[in-house]
N, C-alpha and C positions, 0 to 999 in steps of 0.2 A: 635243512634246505627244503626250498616248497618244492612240492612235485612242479614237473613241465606240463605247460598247458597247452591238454590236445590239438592239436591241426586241424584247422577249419575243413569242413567237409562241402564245402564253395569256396576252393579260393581261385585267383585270377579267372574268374568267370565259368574257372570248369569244376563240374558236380564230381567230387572225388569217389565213386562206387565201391573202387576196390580198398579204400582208406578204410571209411566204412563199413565195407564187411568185413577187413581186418579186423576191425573194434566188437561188431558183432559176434565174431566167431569167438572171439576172447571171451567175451560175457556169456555165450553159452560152455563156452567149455568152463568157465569157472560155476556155472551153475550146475552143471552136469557133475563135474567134483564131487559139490558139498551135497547133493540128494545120494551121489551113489553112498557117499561114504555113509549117511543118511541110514537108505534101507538096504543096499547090499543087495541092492540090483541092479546092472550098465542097460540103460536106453539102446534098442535094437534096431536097424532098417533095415528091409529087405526089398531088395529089387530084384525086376523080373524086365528079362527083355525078350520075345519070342522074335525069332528073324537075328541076319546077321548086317541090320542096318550099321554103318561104319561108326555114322554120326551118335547112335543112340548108345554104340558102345564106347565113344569116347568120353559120353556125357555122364555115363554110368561110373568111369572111371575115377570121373572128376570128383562124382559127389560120394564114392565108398571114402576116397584120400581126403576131404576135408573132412567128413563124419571121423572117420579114427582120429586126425589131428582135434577133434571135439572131445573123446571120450567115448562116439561111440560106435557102439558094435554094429557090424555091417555082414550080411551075406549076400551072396547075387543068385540068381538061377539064371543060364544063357538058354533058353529053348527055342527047337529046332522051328524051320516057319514053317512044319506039318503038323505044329501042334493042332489038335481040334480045342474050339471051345468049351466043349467040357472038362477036358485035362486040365487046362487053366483053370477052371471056374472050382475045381476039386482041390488045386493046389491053394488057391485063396482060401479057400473053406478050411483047409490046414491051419492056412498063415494065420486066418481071424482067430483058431481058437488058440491058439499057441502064448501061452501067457509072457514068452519070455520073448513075442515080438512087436512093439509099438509101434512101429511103420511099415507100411507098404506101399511102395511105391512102382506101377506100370508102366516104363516109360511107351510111349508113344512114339511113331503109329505101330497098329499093330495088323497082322496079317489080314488079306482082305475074306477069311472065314471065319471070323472071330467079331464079333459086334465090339465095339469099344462102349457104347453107354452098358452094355448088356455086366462086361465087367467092371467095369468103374460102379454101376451099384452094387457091386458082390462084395466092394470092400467094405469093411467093416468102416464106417465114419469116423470113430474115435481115431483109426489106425491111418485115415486117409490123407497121406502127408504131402498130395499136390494137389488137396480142397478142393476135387474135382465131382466129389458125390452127391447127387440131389441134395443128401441131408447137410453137406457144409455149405452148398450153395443156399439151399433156404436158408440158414442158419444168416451166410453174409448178409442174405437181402433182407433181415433182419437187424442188423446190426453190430451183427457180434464176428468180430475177424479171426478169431484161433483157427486155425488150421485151413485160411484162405489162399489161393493160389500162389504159387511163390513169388512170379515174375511181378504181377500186380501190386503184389504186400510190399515187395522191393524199394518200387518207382513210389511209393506214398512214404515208405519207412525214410527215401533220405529227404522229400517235401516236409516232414515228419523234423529230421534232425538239423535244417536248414532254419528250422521257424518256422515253417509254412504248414502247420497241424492243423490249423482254422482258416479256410478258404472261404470265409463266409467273403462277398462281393467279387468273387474272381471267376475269370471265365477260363474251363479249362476245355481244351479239345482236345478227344482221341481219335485217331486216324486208326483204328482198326476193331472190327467187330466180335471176334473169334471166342470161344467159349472160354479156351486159357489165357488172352490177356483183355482185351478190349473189353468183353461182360463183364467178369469181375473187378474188372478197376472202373467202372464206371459207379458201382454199388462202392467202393473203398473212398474214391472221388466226394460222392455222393455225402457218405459220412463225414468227412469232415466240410460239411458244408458249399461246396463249389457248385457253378452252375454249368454243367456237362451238357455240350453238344460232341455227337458222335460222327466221324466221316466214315468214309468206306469206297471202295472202288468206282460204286456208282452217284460218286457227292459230285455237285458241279459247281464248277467257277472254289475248288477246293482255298484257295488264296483269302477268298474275302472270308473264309471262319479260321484260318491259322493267324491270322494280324490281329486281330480280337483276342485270342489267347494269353491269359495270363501263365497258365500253364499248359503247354502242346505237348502229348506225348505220341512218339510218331511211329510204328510197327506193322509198314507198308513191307518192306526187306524183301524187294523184287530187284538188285542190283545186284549184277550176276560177277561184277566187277570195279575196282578202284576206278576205273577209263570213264562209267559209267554217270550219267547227267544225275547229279541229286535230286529225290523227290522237294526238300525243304533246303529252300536257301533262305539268303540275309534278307531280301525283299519280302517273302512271306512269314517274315517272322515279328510281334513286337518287342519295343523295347523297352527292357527291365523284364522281361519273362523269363520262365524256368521251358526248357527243352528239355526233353527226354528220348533220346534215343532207341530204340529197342530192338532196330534191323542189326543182324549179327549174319556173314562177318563184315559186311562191306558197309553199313550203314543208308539210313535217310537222309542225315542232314548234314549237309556242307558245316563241318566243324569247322573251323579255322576261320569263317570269314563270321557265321552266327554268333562266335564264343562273341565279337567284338560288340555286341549288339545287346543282348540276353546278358539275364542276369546271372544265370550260371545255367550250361548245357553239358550232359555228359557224352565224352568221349567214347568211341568204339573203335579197341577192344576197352574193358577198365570201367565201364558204367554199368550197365545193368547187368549184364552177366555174373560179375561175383554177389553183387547182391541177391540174384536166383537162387545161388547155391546158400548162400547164408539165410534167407529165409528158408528155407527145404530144414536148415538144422534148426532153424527157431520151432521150426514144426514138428518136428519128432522129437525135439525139450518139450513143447507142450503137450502132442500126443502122450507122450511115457510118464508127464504129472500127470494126465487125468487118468490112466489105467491105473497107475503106483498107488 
């Protein structure tokens, strides 16, 4: 009998994220398999959170429990928020030379004594598995995506598995500026050919650049609740385009009335969040072959 053929990853108008990185996470963990068995060495990540932000330790949780269901090895440090910047900056200096750790990863934010560019360049690049360092950012804006942000790598990886890898004629707009998603996905954008306008808090008459859109990705996530007025509805949006949602947990875009409209919009929760995390292990499979 022939195998069953995969489940479309757009179907009934909605982007399946977490299908996706279902499938993702399968292909790395079988990759990680056949290299461990390879050299007889398991792919390492190590995260660090200083502060006892609730949110950052949940997110910590998330990504130690998919990495093991991967294959790989995971340690945490939880420190105190009187860490100083140099303790930090000493335990990185550890983490860079430690042969037996391929990822490191700083969740964010971090205490207000502690510079955050100060230690995001301390990490070693090869090891920097949320592409946040000068050197992986030059690296993007060059054109090479290994170890670029994860949320960013996500939203293109399913435009990526949809068909939509070559945006050469398509008008994409991002609705946010920020170093972790809006920067780097305008350079990801960018590579495969799209023509990128950017919004941001201070855009005006925001409506007449979101209907132009072929692809809107929208990560405004100022809705403090469901009750809450949508940034993006069905009127600002055109039709046959891909939407992307990125405000977590309450969302930007009136789902339900957009999906009827758009040619496929992801859902929140089930869109880009699992693809977050299944990029983060794409990153540390690729960090741990260029050290190996």
């Amino acid at each position: 009998m022939s195998e069953e053929a995969p489940k479309p990853i757009c179907e009934d108008h909605v982007l399946k994220g977490r299908r996706l990185s279902n499938r993702l996470r399968k292909e790395v963990k079988l990759e990680v398999e056949k290299l461990v068995e390879k050299h007889g060495v398991s792919p390492k990540l190590v995260t660090i959170i200083v502060g006892e932000d609730e949110g950052s330790q949940m997110y910590v949780r998330m990504k130690h429990k998919a990495s093991n269901k991967a294959g790989i090895l995971s340690e945490h440090h939880d420190l105190p928020d009187s860490m100083s910047q140099d303790e930090l900056l000493e335990l990185i200096n550890k983490l860079n030379e430690d042969k037996t750790v391929h990822g490191i990863l700083i969740q964010l934010p971090l205490p207000k004594q502690i510079d955050e560019k100060t230690i995001i360049s301390a990490i070693d690049p090869l090891k920097d598995v949320d592409g946040f360092s000068p050197a992986n950012v030059y690296r993007l804006f060059y054109g090479e995506e290994d170890l670029s942000a994860a949320t960013p790598h996500g939203i293109v990886t399913m435009l990526d598995r949809i068909g939509w890898d070559d945006l050469s004629g398509k008008q994409a707009v991002v609705i946010n500026r920020s170093n972790i998603v809006g920067k780097p996905l305008i350079m990801l954008l960018l590579n495969r050919n799209a023509t990128v306008t950017v919004c941001h808090s201070r855009t005006k008459d925001l409506p007449s650049f979101t209907r132009q859109a072929d692809v809107l990705v929208s990560a405004i996530g100022r809705r403090t609740s469901d009750e809450d007025p949508f940034f993006i509805t069905e009127d600002m949006v055109k039709e046959g385009s891909v939407v992307i949602d990125v405000a977590t947990p309450h969302g930007d875009v009136d789902f339900e009335n957009v999906k009827q409209k758009a040619l496929c919009v992801t859902p929140v929760p089930g869109g880009v969040g699992p693809m977050t995390i299944a990029m983060l292990l794409k990153n540390v499979l690729d960090a741990y072959i260029a050290q190996i």
